[in-house]
C-alpha positions, -999 to +999 in steps of 0.1 A: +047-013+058+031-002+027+030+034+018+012+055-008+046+057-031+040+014-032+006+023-042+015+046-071+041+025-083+020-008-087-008+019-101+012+028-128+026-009-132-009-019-143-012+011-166+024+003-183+009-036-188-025-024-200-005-005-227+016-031-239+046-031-222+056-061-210+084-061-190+081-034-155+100-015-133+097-005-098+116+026-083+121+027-041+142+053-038+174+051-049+164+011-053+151-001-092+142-032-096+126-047-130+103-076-133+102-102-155+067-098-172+043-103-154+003-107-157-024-083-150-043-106-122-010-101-103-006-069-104-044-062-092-041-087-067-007-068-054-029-038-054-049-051-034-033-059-005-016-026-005-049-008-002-061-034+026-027-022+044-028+007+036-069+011+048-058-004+080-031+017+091-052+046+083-085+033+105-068+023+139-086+046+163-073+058+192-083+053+222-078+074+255-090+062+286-097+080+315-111+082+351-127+111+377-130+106+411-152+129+436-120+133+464-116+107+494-140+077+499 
């Protein structure tokens, strides 16, 4: 499930690569993990899909069924 944090963390991901850096880390939580470097195309493609699921998650409507009845047939 992709959340808003995921979101922010590629986000700024992209900005540390667009400023030189070349090596990034993620933080989940407690959880860091570093990546190799990486290229830019990945990073906006990881994006992405995070929006898409994110987007989705967001637009399932609900819907409520329901039925009336006049009494006795």
């Amino acid at each position: 499930m992709c959340t808003q944090e995921h979101l922010e963390a590629v986000e700024k991901a992209i900005c540390d690569l667009q400023l030189g850096k070349r090596l990034t880390s993620i933080f989940y939580g407690d959880t860091h993990v570093q990546y190799a470097p990486v290229n830019l195309e990945d990073l906006l493609r990881f994006r992405s899909q995070i929006k898409a699921c994110l987007a989705e998650s967001t637009s399932r409507k609900r819907q409520v069924i329901f039925s009336t009845s006049k009494g006795a047939q």
